[in-house]
C-alpha positions as CSV (number, residue, x, y, z in Angstrom):
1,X,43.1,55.1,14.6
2,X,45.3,52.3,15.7
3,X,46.4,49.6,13.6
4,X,43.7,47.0,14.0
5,X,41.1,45.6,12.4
6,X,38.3,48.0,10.4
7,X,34.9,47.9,11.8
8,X,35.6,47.5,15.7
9,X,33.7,50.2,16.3
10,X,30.1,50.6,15.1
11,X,28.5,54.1,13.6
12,X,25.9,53.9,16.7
13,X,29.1,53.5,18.7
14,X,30.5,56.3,17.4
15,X,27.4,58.5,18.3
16,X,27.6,57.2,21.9
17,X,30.9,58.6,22.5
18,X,29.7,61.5,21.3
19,X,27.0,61.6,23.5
20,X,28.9,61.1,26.4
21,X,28.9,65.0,27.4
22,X,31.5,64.7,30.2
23,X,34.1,63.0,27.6
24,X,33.3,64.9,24.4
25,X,33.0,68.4,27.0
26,X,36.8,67.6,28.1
27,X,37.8,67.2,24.8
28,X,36.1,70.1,23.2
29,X,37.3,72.6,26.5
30,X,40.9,70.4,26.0
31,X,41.3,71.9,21.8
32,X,39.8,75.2,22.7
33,X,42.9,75.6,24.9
34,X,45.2,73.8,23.1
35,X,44.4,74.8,19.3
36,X,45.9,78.2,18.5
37,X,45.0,80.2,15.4
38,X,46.2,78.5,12.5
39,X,47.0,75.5,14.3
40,X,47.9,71.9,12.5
41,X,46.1,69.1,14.2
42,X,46.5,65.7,14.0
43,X,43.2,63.2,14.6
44,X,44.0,60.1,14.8
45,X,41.2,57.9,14.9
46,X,38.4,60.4,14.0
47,X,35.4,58.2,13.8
48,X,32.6,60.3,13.0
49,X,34.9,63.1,12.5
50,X,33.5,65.4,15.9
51,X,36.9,66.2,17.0
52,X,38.1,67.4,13.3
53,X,35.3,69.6,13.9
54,X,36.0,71.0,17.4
55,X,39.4,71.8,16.0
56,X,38.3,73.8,12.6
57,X,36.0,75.5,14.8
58,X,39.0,76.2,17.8
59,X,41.1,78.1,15.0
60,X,43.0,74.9,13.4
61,X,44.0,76.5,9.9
62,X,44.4,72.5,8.7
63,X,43.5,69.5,10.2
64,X,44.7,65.5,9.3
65,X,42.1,63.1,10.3
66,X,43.4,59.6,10.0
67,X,40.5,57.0,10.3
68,X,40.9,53.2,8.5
69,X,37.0,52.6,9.2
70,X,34.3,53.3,6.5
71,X,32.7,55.7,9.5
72,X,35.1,58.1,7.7
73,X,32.6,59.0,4.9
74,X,30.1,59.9,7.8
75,X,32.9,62.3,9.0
76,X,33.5,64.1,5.7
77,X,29.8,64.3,5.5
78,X,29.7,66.3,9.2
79,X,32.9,68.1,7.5
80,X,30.4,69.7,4.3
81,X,27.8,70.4,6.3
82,X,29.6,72.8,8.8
83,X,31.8,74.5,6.2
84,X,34.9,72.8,7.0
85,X,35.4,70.0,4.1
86,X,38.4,73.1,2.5
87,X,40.2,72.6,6.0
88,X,40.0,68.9,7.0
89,X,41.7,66.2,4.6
90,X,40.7,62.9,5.6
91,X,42.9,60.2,4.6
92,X,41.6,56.6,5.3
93,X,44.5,54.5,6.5
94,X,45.9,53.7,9.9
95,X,48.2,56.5,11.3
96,X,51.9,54.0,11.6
97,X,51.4,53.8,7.7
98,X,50.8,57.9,7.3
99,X,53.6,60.6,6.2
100,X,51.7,64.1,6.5
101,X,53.4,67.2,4.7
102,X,53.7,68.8,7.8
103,X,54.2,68.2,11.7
104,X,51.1,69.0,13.7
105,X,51.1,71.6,17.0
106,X,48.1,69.2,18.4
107,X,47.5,65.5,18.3
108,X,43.9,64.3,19.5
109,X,42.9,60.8,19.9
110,X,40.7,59.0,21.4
111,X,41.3,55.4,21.2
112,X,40.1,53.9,24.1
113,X,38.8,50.5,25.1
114,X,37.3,50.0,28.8
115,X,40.8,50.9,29.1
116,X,43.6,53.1,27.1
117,X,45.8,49.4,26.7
118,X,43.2,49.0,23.8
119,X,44.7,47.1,20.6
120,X,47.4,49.4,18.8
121,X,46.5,52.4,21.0
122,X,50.0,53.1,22.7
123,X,52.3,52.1,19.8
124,X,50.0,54.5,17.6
125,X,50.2,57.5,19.8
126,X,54.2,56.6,20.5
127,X,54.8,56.6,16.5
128,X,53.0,59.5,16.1
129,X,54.6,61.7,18.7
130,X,58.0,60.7,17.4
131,X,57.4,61.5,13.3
132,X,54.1,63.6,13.5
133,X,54.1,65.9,16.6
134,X,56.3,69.7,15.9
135,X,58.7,70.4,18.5
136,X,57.0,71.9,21.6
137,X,53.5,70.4,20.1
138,X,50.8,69.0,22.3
139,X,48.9,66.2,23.0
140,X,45.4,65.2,24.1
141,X,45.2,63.5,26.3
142,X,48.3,64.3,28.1
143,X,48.4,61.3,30.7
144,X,46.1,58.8,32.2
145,X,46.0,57.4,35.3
146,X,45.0,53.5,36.1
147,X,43.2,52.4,39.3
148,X,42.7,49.0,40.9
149,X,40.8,47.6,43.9
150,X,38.9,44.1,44.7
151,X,35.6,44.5,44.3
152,X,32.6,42.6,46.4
153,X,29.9,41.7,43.1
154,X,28.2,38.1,44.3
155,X,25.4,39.5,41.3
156,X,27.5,39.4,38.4
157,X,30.1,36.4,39.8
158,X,27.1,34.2,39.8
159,X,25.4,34.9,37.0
160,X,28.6,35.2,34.8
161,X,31.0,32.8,36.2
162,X,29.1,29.9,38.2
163,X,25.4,30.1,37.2
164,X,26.2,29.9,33.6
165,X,28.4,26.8,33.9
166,X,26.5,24.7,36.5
167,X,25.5,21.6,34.7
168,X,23.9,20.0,37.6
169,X,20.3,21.2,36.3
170,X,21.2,18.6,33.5
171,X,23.1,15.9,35.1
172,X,26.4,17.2,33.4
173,X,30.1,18.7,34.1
174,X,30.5,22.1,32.4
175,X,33.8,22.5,34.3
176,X,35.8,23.4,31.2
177,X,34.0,26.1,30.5
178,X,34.1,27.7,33.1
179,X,37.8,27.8,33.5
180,X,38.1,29.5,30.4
181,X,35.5,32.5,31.5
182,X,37.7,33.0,34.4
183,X,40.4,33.8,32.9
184,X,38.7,36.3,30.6
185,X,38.0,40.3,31.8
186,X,34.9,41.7,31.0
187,X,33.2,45.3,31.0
188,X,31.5,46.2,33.7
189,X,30.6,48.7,36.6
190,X,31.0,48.5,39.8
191,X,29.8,51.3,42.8
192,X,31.9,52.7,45.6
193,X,30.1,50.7,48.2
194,X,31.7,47.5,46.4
195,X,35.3,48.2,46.7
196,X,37.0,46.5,49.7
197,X,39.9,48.1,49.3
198,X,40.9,51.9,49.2
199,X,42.3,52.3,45.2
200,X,45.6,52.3,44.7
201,X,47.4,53.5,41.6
202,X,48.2,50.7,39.2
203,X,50.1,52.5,36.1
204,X,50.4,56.2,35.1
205,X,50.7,57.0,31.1
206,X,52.2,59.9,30.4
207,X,52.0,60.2,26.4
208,X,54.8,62.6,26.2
209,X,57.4,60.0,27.6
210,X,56.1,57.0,26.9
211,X,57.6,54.3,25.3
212,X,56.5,50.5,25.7
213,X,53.1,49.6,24.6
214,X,53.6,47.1,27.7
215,X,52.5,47.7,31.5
216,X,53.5,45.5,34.6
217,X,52.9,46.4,38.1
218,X,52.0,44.9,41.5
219,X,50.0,47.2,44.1
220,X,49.7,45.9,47.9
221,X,47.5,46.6,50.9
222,X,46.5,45.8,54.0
223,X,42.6,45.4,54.4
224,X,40.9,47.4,56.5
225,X,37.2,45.9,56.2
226,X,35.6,42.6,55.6
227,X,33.6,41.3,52.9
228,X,33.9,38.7,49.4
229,X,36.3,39.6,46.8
230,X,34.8,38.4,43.5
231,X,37.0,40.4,41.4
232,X,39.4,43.0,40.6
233,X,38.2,45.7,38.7
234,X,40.3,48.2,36.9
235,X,39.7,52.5,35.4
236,X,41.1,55.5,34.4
237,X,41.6,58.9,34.7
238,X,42.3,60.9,31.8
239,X,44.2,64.6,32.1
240,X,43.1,66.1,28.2
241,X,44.5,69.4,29.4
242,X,45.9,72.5,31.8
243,X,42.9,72.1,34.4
244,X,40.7,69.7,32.0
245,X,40.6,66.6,33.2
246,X,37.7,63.1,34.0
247,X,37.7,60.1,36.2
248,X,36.0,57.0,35.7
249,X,36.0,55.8,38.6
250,X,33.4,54.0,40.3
251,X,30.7,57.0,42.1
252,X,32.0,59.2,39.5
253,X,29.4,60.7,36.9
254,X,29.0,57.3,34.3
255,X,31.1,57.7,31.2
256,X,30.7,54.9,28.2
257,X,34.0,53.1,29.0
258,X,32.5,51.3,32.3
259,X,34.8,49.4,34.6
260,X,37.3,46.5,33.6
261,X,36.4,43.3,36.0
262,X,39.1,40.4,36.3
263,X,37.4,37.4,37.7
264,X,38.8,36.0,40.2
265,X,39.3,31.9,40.3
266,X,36.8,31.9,43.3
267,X,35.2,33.8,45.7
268,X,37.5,34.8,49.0
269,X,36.8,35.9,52.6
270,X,38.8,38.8,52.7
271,X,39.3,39.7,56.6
272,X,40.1,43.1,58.6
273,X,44.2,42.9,58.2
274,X,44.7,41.1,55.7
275,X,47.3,41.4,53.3
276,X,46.5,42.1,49.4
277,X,49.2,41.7,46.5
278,X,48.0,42.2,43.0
279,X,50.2,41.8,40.1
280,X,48.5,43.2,36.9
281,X,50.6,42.6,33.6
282,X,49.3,43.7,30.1
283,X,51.5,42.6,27.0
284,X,50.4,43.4,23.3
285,X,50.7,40.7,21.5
286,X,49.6,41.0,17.7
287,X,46.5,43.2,17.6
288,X,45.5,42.5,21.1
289,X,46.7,42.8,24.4
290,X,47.1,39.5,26.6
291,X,46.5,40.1,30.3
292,X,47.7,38.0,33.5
293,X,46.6,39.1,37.0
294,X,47.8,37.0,39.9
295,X,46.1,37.8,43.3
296,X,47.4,37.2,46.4
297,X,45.7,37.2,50.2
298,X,47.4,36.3,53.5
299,X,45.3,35.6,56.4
300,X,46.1,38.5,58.6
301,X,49.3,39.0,56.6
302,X,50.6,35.7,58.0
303,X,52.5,34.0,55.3
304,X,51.3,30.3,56.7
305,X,47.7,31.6,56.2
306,X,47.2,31.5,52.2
307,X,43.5,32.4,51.6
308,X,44.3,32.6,47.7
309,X,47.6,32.2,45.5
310,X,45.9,32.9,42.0
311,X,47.9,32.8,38.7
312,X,45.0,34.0,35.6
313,X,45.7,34.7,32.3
314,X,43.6,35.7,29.0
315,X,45.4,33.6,27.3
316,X,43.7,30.4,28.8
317,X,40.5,32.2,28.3
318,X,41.0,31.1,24.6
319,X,40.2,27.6,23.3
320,X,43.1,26.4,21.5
321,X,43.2,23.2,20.1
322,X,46.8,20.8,20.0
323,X,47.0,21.8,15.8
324,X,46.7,25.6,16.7
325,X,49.2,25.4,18.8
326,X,51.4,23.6,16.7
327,X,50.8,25.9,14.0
328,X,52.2,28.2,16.1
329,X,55.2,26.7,17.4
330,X,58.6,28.4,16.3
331,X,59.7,25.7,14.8
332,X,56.8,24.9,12.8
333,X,57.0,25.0,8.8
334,X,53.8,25.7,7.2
335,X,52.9,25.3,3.8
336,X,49.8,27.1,2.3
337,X,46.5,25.0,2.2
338,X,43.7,25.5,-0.3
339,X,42.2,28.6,0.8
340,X,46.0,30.4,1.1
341,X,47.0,29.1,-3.0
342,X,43.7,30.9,-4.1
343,X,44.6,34.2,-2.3
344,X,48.4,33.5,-3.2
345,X,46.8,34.0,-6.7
346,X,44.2,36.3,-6.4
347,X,47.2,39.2,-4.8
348,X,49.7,37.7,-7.4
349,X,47.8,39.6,-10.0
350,X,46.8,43.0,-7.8
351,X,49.6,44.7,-9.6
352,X,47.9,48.2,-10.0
353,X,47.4,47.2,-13.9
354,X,44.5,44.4,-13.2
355,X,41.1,45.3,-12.5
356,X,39.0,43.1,-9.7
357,X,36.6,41.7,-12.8
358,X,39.8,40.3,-14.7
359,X,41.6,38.8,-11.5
360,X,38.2,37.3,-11.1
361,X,37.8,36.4,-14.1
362,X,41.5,34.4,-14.1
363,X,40.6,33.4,-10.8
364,X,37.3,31.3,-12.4
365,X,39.9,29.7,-15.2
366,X,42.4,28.9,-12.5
367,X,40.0,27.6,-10.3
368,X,36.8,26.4,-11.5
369,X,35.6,24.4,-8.9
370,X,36.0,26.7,-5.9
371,X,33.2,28.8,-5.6
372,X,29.1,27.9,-6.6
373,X,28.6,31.1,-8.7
374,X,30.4,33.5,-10.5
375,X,29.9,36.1,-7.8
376,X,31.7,34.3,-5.4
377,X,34.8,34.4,-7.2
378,X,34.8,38.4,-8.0
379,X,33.6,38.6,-4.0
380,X,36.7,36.8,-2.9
381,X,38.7,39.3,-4.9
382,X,36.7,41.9,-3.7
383,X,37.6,41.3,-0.2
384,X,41.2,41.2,-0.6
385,X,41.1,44.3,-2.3
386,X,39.5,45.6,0.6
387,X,42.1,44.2,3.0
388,X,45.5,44.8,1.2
389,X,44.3,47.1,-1.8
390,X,46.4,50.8,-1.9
């Protein structure tokens, strides 16, 4: 799995992708093809470990599944009970911080958000193909295709974007909020009878060349119906293999990663011959990816007819107050507060030598005061071990 955060995905999660038989079907048919006998395969980000298993059972003689999530206890379970615990070696740590003792013919992963820029995804996959993948070795998926259009959804607009901040039922101005929701993306889906326009290809990733976790495009048209654009909404297509490959797209059989739908500012009257310019940019920043769409539409293409000129961002979908930002500010010098001098402390004394009931122990002496019970002190060591613990 990517570096992020444990815990983003939940085990019931886990058991929906599963379930999803069109993705777990490519990916099985994907390793049966790819997988020779005794075959090394890297997983990164096995979850519930079902793709460690496809693998053993596909001829893999060993096979690395990387997973920082506690799920991975589930997957050495599913490992014993099929008779493949001897050929699977788990290791629970993100994949930019693993050195295997061998390179690996196949890496699998399946890292996904609504869409593959999902947290740590690319960088993951790009480290790994450059120290983990053998010469000539392959990789599933092989590329992924992302689509765009303007979608017609006055359901979800309203009750996301307007109902939910309209005040007037209580005499007030919710304005502010609702700026922020628009310049947020959510998950949804969409049908073919909603796009307006035909789709157009946005980015392709092809994991054997990539090399920027970042993706910046703009995709034009000329309309060639009428109706309200609400929104653009974003999928994939994924190619796993030779002749194995799904589409999410919108008529296509329903897969669990759904649609990605960027609000637009308001509502617009798109016309028969209009022009469309969409510029969709997605930089990682951190853990997470900060997107900007700015959307276009000339009346008839005429450049003096300017139905909408929209500039969005996710990062004003975030409510920052003046001393975040400043906090944040290059220049800015910070100093540790209260809660930083106790953790300052508490990882001061993880030295390999110290166990958690002594540094909470010390912790008490050092500071009494901090926490109501004694529990609370060996819990805030606890967690910390957790976090940066080896």
């Amino acid at each position: 799995m990517s570096r992020h955060s444990p815990g983003v995905y939940t085990t019931s999660g886990y058991g929906k992708m599963i379930a999803d038989r069109v993705r777990t079907g490519a990916y099985d048919a994907a390793l049966r093809s790819a997988v020779r006998p005794g075959a090394v395969v890297l997983d990164i980000g096995t979850g519930a470990g079902i793709l460690a298993a496809l693998a053993c059972r596909h001829g893999a003689r060993r096979v690395y599944a990387i997973e920082p999530d506690d799920v991975v206890e589930v997957a050495r379970k599913v490992a014993a009970a099929n008779g493949m615990a001897d050929r699977i070696e788990f290791i629970q740590d993100y994949s930019t911080r693993v050195t295997l003792p061998e390179q690996a013919d196949v890496i699998v992963s399946d890292l996904h958000g609504v869409l593959p820029l999902y947290q740590h995804h690319l960088p993951s996959i790009i480290d790994a193909r450059r120290r983990l993948l053998a010469p000539g070795g392959r990789l599933i998926p092989r590329k992924e295709t992302l689509w765009l259009s303007l979608a017609d959804a006055p359901e979800g607009y309203q009750r996301h974007y307007e109902e939910a901040w309209d005040g007037a039922a209580y005499g007030l101005d919710l304005s502010a909020g609702r700026e922020l929701v628009v310049n947020t993306w959510r998950k949804d889906r969409v049908s073919p009878e909603q796009l307006l326009l035909p789709p157009r290809c946005w980015a392709t990733l092809d994991y054997a060349t990539i090399e920027s976790a970042n993706v910046s495009a703009e995709v034009t048209w000329t309309a060639e119906r009428a109706g309200t654009a609400h929104g653009v909404v974003a999928w994939f297509d994924a190619v796993l293999g030779e002749g194995i490959a799904w589409s999410n797209a919108p008529g296509n059989p329903e897969l669990i990663y759904g649609h990605a739908f960027f609000p637009l500012l308001r509502p617009v009257a798109l016309a028969a011959g209009d022009s469309v310019s969409i510029k969709l940019s997605a930089n990682l920043v951190g853990a997470e990816y900060v997107w900007r769409w700015e959307t276009r539409l000339l009346g008839q293409g005429d450049p003096g007819r300017v139905k909408a000129d929209f500039r969005q961002t996710t990062f004003r979908g975030v409510p920052l107050s003046p001393a975040h930002l400043r906090r944040q500010a290059s220049g800015y010098a910070p100093e540790l507060d209260a809660e930083g001098e106790v953790d300052r402390f508490i990882l001061s004394l993880m030295d390999g030598t110290c166990p958690l009931t002594e540094i909470a122990r010390r912790l008490s002496e050092r500071y009494p005061d901090r926490f109501d019970t004694p529990d609370g002190f060996l819990e805030r060591v606890r967690e910390l071990s957790l976090r940066y613990g080896r």
